[in-house]
Structures are given as C-alpha cells and as structure tokens.
C-alpha positions as CSV (number, residue, x, y, z in Angstrom):
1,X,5.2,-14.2,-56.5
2,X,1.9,-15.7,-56.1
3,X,-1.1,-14.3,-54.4
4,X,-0.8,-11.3,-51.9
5,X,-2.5,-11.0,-48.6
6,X,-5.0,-8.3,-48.4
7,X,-5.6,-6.8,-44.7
8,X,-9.5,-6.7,-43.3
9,X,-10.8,-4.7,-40.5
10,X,-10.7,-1.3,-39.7
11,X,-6.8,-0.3,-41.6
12,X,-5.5,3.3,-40.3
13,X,-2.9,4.5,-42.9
14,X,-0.7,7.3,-41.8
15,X,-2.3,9.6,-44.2
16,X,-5.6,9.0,-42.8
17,X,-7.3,11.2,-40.2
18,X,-7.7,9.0,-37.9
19,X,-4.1,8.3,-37.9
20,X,-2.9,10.7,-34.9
21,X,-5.4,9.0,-32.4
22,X,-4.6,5.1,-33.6
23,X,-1.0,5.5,-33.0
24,X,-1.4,7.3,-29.2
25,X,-0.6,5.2,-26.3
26,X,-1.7,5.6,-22.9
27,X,1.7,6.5,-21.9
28,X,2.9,9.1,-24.5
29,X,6.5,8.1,-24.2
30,X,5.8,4.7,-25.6
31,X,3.9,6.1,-28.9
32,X,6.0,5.4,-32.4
33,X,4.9,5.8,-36.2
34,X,3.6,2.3,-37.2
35,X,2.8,2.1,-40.8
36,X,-0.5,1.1,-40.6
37,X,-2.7,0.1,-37.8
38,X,-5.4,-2.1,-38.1
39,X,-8.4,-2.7,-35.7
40,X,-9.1,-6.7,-36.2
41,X,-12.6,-7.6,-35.6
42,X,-12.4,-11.5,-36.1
43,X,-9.8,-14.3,-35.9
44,X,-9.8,-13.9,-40.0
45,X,-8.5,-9.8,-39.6
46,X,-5.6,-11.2,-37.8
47,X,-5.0,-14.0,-39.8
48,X,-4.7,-11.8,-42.4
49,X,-2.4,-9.2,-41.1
50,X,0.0,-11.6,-39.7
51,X,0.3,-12.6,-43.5
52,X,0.4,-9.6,-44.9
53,X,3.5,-8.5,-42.6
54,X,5.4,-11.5,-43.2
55,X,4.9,-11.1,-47.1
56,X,6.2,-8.0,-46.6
57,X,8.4,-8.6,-44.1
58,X,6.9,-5.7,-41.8
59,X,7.7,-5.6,-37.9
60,X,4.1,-7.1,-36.4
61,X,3.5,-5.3,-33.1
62,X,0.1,-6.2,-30.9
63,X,-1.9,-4.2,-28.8
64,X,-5.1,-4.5,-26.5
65,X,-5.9,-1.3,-24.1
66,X,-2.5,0.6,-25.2
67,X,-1.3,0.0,-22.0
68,X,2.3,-0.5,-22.8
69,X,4.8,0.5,-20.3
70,X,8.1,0.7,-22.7
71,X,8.8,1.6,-25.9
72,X,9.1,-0.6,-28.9
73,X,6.5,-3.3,-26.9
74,X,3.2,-2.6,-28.4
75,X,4.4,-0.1,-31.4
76,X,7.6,0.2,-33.2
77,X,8.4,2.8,-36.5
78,X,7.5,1.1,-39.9
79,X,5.6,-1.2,-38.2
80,X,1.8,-2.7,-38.7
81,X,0.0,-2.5,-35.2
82,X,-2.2,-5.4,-35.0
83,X,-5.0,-3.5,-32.2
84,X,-7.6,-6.0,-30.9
85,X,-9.3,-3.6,-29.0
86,X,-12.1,-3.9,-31.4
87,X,-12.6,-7.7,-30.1
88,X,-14.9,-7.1,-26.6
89,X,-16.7,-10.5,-26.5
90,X,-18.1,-12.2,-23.0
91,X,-19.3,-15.2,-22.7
92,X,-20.2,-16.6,-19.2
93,X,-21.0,-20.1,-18.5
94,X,-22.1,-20.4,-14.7
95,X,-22.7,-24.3,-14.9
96,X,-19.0,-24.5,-15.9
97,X,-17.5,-21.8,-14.1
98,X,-15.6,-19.9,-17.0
99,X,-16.2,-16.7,-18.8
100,X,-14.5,-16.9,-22.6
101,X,-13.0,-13.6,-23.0
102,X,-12.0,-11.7,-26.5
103,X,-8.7,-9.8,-25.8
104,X,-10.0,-5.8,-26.3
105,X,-12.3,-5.9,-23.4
106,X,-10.8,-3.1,-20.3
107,X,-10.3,-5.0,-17.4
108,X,-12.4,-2.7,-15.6
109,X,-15.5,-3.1,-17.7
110,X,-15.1,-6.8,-17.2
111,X,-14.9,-7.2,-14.1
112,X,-17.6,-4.9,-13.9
113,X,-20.1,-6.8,-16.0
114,X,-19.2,-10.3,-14.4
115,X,-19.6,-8.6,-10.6
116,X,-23.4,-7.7,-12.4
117,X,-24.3,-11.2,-12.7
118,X,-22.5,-12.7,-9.3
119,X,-19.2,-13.2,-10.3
120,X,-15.8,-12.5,-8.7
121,X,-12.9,-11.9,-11.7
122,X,-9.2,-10.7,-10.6
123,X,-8.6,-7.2,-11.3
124,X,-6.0,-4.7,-10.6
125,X,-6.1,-0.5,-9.7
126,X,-6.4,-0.1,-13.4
127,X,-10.0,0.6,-15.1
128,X,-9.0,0.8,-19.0
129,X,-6.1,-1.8,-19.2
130,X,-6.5,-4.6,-22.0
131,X,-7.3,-7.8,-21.1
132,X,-5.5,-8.8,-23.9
133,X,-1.8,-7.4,-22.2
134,X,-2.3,-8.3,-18.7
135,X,-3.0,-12.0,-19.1
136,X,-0.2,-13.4,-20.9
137,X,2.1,-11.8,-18.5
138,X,0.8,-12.6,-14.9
139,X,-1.6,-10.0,-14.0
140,X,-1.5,-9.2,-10.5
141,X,-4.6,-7.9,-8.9
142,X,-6.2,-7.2,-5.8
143,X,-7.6,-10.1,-4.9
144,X,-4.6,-12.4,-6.4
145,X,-3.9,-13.6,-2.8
146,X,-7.5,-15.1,-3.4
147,X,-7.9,-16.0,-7.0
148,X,-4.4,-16.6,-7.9
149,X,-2.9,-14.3,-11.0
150,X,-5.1,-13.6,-13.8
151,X,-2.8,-15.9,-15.6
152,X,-3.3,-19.0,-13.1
153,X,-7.3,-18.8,-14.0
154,X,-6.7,-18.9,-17.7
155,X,-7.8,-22.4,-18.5
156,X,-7.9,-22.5,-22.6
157,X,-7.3,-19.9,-25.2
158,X,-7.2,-19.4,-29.3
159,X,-4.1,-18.4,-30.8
160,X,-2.6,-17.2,-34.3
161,X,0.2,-18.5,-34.6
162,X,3.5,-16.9,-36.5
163,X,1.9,-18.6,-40.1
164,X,-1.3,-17.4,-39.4
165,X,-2.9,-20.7,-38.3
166,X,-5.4,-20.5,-35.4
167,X,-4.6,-23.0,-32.8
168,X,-6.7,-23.9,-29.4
169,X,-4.5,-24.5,-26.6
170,X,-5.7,-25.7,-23.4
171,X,-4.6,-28.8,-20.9
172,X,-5.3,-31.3,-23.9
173,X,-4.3,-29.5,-26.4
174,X,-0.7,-27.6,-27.6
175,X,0.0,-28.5,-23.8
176,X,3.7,-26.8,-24.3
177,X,2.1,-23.4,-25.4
178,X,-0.6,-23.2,-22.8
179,X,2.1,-23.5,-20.2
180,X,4.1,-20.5,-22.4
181,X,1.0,-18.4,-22.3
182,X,0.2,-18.4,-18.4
183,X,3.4,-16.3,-17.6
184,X,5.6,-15.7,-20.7
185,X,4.2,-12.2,-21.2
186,X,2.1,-10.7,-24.6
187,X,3.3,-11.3,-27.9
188,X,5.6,-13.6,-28.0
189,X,4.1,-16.9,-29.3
190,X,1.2,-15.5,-31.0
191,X,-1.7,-14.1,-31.0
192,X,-4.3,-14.6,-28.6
193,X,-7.8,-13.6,-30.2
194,X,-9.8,-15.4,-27.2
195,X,-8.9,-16.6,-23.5
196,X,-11.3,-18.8,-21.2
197,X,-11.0,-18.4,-17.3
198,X,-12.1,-19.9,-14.7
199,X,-14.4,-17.4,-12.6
200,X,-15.9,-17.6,-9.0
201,X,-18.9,-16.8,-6.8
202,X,-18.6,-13.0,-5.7
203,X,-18.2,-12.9,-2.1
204,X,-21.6,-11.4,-0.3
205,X,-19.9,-8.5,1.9
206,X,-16.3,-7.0,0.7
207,X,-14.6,-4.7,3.2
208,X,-12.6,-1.9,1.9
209,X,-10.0,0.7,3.8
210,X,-8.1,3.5,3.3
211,X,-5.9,5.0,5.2
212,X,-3.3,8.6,4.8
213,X,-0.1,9.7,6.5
214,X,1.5,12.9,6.4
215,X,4.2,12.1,3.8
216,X,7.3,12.3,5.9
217,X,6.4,9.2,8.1
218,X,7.0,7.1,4.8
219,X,9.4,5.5,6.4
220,X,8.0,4.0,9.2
221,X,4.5,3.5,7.1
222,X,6.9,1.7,4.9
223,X,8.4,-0.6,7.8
224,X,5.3,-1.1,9.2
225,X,3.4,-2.1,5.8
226,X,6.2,-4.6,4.4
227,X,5.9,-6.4,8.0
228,X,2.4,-6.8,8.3
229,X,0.9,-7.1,4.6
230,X,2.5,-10.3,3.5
231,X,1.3,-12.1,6.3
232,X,-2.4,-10.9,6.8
233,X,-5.0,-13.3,5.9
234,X,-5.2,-13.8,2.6
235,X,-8.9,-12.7,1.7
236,X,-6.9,-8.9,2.2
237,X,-4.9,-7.7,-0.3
238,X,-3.6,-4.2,-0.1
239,X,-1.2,-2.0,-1.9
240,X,1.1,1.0,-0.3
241,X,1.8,3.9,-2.6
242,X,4.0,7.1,-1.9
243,X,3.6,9.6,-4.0
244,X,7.1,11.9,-4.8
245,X,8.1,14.3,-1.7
246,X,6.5,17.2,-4.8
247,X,3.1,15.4,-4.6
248,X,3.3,14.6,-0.8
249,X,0.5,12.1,-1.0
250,X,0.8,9.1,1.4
251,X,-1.4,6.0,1.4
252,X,-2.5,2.6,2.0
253,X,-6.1,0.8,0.7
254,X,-6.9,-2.1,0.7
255,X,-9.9,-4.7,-0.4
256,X,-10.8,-7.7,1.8
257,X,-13.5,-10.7,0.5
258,X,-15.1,-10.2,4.2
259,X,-17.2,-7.9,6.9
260,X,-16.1,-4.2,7.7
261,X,-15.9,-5.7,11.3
262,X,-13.5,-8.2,10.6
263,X,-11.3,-6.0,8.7
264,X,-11.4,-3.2,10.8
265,X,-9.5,-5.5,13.5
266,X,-7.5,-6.9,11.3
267,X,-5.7,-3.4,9.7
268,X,-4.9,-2.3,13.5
269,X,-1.6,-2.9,13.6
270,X,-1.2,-0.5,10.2
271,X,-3.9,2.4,11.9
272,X,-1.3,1.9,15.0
273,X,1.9,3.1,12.5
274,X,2.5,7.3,12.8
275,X,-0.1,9.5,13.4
276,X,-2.9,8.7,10.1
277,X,-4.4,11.8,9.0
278,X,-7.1,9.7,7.4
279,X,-8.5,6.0,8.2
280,X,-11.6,5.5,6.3
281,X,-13.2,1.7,6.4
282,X,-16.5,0.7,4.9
283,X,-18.7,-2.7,3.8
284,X,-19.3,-2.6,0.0
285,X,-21.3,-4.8,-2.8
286,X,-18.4,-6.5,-5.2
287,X,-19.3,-3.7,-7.8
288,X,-18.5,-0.7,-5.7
289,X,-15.4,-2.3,-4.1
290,X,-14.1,-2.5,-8.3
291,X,-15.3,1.0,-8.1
292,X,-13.1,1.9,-5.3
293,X,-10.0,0.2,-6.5
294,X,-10.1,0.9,-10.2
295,X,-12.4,4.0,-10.9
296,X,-12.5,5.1,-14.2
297,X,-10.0,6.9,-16.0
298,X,-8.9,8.5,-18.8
299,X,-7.4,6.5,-21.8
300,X,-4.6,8.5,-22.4
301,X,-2.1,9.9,-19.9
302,X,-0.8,13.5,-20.4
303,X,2.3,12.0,-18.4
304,X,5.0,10.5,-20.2
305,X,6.6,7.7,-17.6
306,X,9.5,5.1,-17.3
307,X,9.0,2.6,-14.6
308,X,10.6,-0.4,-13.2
309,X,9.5,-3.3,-11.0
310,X,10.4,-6.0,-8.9
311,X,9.6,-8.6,-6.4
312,X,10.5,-8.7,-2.3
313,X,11.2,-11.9,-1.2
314,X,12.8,-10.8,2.4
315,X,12.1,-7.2,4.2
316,X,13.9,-4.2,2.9
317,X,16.3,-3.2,5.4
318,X,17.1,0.7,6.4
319,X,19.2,1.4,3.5
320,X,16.3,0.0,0.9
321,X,13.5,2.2,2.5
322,X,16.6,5.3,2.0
323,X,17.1,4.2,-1.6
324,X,13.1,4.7,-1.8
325,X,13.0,7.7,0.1
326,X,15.8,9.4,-2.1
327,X,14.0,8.8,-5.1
328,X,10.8,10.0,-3.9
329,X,13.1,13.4,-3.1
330,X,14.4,13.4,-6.7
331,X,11.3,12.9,-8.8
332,X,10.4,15.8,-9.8
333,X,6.5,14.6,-11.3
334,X,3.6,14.8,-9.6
335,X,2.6,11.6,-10.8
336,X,6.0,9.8,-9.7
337,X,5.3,7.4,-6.7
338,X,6.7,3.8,-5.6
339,X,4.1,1.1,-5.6
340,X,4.1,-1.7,-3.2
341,X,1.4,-5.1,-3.3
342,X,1.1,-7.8,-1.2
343,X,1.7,-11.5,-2.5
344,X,1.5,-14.4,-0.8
345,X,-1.5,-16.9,-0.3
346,X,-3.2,-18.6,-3.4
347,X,-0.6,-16.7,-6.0
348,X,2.4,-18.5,-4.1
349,X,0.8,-21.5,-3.9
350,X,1.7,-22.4,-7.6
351,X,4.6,-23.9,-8.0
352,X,7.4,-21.8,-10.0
353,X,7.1,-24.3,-12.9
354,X,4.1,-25.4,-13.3
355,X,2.9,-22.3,-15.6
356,X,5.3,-19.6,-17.2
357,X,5.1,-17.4,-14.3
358,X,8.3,-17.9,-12.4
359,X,8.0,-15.5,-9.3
360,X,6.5,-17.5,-6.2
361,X,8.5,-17.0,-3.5
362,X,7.5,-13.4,-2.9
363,X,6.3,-11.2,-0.1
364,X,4.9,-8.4,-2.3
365,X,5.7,-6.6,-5.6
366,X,7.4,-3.1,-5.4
367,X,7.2,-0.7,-8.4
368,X,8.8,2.6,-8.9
369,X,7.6,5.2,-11.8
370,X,9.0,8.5,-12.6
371,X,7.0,11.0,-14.7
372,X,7.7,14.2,-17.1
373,X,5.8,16.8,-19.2
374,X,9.0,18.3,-20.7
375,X,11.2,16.3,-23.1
376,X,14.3,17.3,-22.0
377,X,13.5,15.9,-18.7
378,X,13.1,12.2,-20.3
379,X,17.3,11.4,-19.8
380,X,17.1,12.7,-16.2
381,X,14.0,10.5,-15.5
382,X,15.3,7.2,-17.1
383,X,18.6,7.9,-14.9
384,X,16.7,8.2,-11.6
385,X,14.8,5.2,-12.1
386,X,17.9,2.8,-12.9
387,X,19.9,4.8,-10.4
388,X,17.1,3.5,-7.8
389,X,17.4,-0.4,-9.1
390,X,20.9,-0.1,-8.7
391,X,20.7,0.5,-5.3
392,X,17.8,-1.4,-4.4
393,X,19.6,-4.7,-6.4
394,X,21.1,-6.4,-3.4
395,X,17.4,-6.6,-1.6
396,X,15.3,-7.0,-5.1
397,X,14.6,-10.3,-6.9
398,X,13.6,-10.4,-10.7
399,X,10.8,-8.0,-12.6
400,X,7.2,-8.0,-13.9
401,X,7.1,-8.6,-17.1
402,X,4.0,-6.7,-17.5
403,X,5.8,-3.9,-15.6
404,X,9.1,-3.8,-18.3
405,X,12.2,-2.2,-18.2
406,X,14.2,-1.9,-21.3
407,X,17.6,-0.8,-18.6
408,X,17.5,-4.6,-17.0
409,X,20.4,-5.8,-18.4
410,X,19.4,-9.5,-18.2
411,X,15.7,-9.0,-18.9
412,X,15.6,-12.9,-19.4
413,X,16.4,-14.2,-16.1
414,X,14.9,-11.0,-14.8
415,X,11.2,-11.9,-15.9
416,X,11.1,-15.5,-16.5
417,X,13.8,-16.6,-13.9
418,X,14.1,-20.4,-14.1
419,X,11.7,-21.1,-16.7
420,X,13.7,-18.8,-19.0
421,X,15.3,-21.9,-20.9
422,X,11.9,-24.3,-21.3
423,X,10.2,-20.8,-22.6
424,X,12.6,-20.4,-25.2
425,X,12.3,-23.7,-26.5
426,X,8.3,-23.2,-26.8
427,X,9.2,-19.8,-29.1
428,X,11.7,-21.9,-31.1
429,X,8.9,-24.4,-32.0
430,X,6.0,-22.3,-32.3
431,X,8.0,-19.2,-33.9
432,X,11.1,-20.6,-35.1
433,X,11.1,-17.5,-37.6
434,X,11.3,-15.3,-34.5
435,X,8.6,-13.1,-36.5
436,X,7.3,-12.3,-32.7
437,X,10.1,-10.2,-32.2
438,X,10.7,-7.0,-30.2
439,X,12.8,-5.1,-27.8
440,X,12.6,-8.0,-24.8
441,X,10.6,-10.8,-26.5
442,X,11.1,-14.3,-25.4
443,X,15.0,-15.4,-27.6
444,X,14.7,-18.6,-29.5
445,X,16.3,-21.6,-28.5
446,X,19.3,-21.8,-30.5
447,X,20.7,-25.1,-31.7
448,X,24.2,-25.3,-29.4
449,X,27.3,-27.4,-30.7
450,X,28.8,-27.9,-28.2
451,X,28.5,-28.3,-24.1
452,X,29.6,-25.0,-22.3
453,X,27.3,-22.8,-24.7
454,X,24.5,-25.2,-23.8
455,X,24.9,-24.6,-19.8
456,X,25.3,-20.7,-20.9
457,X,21.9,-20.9,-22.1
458,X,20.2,-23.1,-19.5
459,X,22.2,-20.9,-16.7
460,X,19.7,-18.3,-18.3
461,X,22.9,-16.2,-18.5
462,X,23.2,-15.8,-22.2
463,X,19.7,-14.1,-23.3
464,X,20.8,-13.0,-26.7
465,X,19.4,-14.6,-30.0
C-alpha cells in the first residue's frame, strides 16, 4: 500500500465541536455534511489534502469566503472541504503595479487595505466574499467598466494541481492553464493557493449616487435604466435592484471614478424617470465609496436562496420587464429582488477568446434571487426562479458562472459559451482524472472516434463526461 498521506492544518472532524460552524455556508441552502474540513494554512496543507482524498478516494470540495451560490459547489456529503480561508496574505509591489493575493482574503477587506495605501482594486456589493471564488470565475464589480473583471487583472497565480504538484502559471508559464483560470470558474483545474493582479492608482475624487422609486414605477425605472446605463461613460458603473412587491424597495446606486459635479449631470436622465422619492449624490475618498457599495455584513445569511443569472446583450422588450415584474409579485421573501449591472467599456473590450471568460458582447448582467425561511417553501422557490428563465430565455444570453444555476440545462455553453470546447481540453490535460469534479465542473475532453461526436462536442452541445 505504501505510505499514507497525513492531512496538516487546522482538520474539523464531524465529531468535533467545531464541526457545526466549519460546515455553515453563507447561504444555508448550500450547506452539506463534509467528512472533514480542513483550514490549509500553506501550499504544503493543500498538498497534503489533495493526497489524502485521492488515496482515499474522497470527493475534494474547495472553499474561500463560503460564498457558494448552489449546492454541491463548495461542499458535498462525505466529502473533505479543502477551506483556504485561513490563507489572507497581501503583498503590494507599487514599482510593479501588482498586489500578490492568498485566496482567503474577503474582497471587502482587500480592497479596503489597498484603497489605505492609494490603490484602486475591483470589487463588487459584497464585503465578506472570498477572493479565492470570485477570481477564477470573472468577478464583476463596480468599477469593471474601468478595471476590466477581476479575472482580466489576474496576471500570474500558484496552483495545486489534481497530483498535488504546485505549479506557477502566468504568460510564460503553463500558458494553457493561465488562460483556463481567467474565466473558467473555481475549482476546476486546481487549486489556487496565490493570485497576482495588476492594481491601479485610486482615483482622487469618486462620486457616488443613490437614488429610490416608489416600487410600482419598476417598470419604467426598469426601461429607463437598461437604456441609459450601458451607454454612460464608463468611469460609472451602476447596478438597478428591485426588491419583491413584499419588500417594496426600489433602487438605483451607482459609483463613478470622478467629481459629484460631473456625475450629478450625468445621472439626469435616470432622476428624470417617475417621481424618485430619494436622489442622494455625494464626493467621497476611494475608501468610503467601498464603504458605500459593500458595507459590512454578516458571514452567514439566515436566508436560504436559489438564484439564477444572465447576460443582456439587446434591451428587454415589454414582455421581459412583465416576466420580471411577475416574479417580483410571486416571491414571497423579503430578501428576493432582481439585480441588474451595467457592462460595457474596458470589460468588453477583451476579446471573447482571449481569456476563459466568454461573455463580451453585453449590455449589463441581470440576476434574479428568490429567498425562504421555511423548508417547505424551497420547491416553490426553485420553480419560480426557472419559471422566470423560461420566460426571459428568448431576450437572455448565457450565465455567470459565479452566479450558478444547477436548473440550466446546458450549463456548458451556458457559462463558457464558445470557449466551452478549448476549456475542456485544458481539464483533460491538467486533470485527466477528473478528480476536480462536481455538480457543473468543467467535462473533460473525451477522446472521439469518429467525426459527428467530435462536432457534437465542439458545437458545445454535448456537455456530458
């Protein structure tokens, strides 16, 4: 048999006390019994576990701010949970430009510590997410329009790979992987125990707005956003979010690398829409504008959700904004709302194959969530949230990988779109094991015989392994 692994770190057995708060997720719905968790410290920790589980042939799940949107993505039953969040590292090198990054640091304290020293980093409206999760995938943020994605700035990172060897990847070096990682979403190639970006100055004066409508104007607010956002200059980036008809919250906010002045003019044709009940505008330091868009939050959600997402490459028409609408009637949660961000500007300026991330055509990202307290509520939910897909499929292109929904019934082409069949062949040579495996991981390339199966697979249309 030879010699076993042994696992290092901080190891949570079910037995042990700390057991209940290791396996919670931010979103209750996506918790599972793992059977053991451990908290890496150092490349070695994960070395070790990845290792262990194939010795043992245990599922490997991995985890950075337990930020997981679906079930079976960042936990699974019987399976080890390789956490990171133990791994907070920053190192900032001004003369180059670059912050090296360990996966467990929040996004919010981050971007918070690099704003400290004069540095702009992408972030998003969410304080405790992982570094670790949101990178791989895309990340979109705020200031995307500006910075690109929070993939786009990743310039090198270290990897474990599915034999637990640590590999660098970077321009130079495992060329085919670095493309994989910019894009192809957590966990499927490996292990990423450090990433390098590229940072930027922080911009002197940031502008930030928000403004409320009494809920039942959604729909023109909703018109009137989709029509205006994509197209403002690109230093703005703002999000629209409507809250269920239950909650009756209405807004818009945005952040804009610029004077109050300047942004004040340019939001008029959104303060023009209905009759606001709020406009707030103000001139901020970098640090309070992260304050205003990400505040901080709790780790754990008392909400369980299911979500879906999507991006808008031409304006909804009537019957999209009604699809909206009628799920905002439905949803019975408070915390149930549909999300919408503009794109456009340095994020589309990337051409769809030049990193993993395939989506560059878009006008902005639309996401709808539906929450629940009671368990028997949970089928109802999941319904409502497909239902809306459904209807909204003829307007809608693709998903967010970031943003999953385990419903899509070609999650492939959904997320990865024409890079679906280059992807695969990276996971075939990297993990040719599939040992990276979970409920919508990246399929191996198969070896095909003959010619039609070969066109099935490079159509994108066949996403099984």
């Amino acid at each position: 048999m030879g010699h076993m692994t042994t696992l290092t770190g901080t190891v949570i057995y079910p037995n042990d006390p700390e057991y209940p708060q290791a396996r919670m997720n931010w979103d209750p719905y996506t918790n599972a019994f793992p059977i053991v968790v451990v908290f890496v410290q150092q490349d070695e920790d994960v070395v070790n576990a990845v290792k262990w589980a194939r010795e043992r042939n245990v599922p490997i799940r991995i985890r950075s701010g337990r930020h997981a949107l679906a079930k079976d993505f960042s936990q699974a039953n019987g399976a080890i949970v390789i956490d990171t969040s133990q791994m907070t590292n920053v190192q900032l090198d001004k003369t180059t430009g670059t912050a090296t990054v360990q996966p467990g640091i929040r996004v919010g304290a981050l971007v918070q510590m690099l704003a400290k020293e004069g540095v702009l980093a992408p972030f998003g409206d969410s304080s405790t997410v992982g570094m670790g999760g949101i990178s791989t995938g895309g990340g979109i943020t705020a200031v995307q329009r500006t910075t690109g994605l929070i993939s786009d700035n990743i310039v090198g990172a270290t990897v474990v790979d599915a034999n637990g060897h640590i590999l660098r990847v970077s321009a130079d070096e495992n060329t085919d992987l670095f493309w994989a990682i910019r894009g192809g979403g957590g966990g499927n190639f490996g292990i990423i125990t450090s990433y390098t970006f590229t940072v930027r100055p922080a911009p002197f004066q940031v502008g930030i707005f928000e403004i409320i409508w009494p809920w039942e104007q959604s729909d023109i607010v909703i018109d009137a956003w989709q029509r205006w956002a994509p197209s403002v200059d690109q230093r703005l980036g703002t999000i629209l979010e409507v809250f269920s008809k239950k909650n009756g919250l209405l807004h818009s906010r945005g952040i804009f690398l610029g004077s109050q002045a300047e942004l004040e003019t340019l939001i008029t044709p959104l303060t023009g829409v209905g009759s606001p009940i709020q406009v707030f505008t103000d001139e901020v330091t970098l640090l309070e504008a992260i304050d205003f868009w990400a505040p901080n939050e709790p780790l754990f959600d008392t909400q369980n959700t299911t979500w879906s997402s999507t991006w808008v490459e031409r304006i909804l028409p009537p019957d999209g904004i009604q699809a909206i609408r009628s799920f905002l009637e439905k949803a019975q949660g408070s915390e149930s709302n549909v999300f919408f961000l503009n794109s456009g500007g340095t994020m589309n300026q990337v051409p769809p194959h030049a990193t993993a991330f395939f989506w560059r055509n878009t006008m902005y990202y639309l996401e709808w969530d539906a929450s629940w307290t009671q368990v028997e509520e949970a089928e109802k939910q999941l319904q409502l949230v497909n239902e809306t897909r459904i209807r909204l499929q003829p307007y809608i292109t693709g998903s967010y990988v970031n943003v999953p929904d385990l419903n899509l019934k070609n999650y492939a082409w959904d997320y990865w779109g024409g890079n679906l069949a280059r992807l695969q062949k990276v996971k075939a040579k990297y993990d040719p094991d599939n040992v990276f495996n979970f409920a919508q991981s990246v399929p191996p390339a198969r070896v095909c015989h003959d010619r039609d199966e070969m066109d099935t697979v490079l159509d994108g249309e066949e996403t099984t392994p």
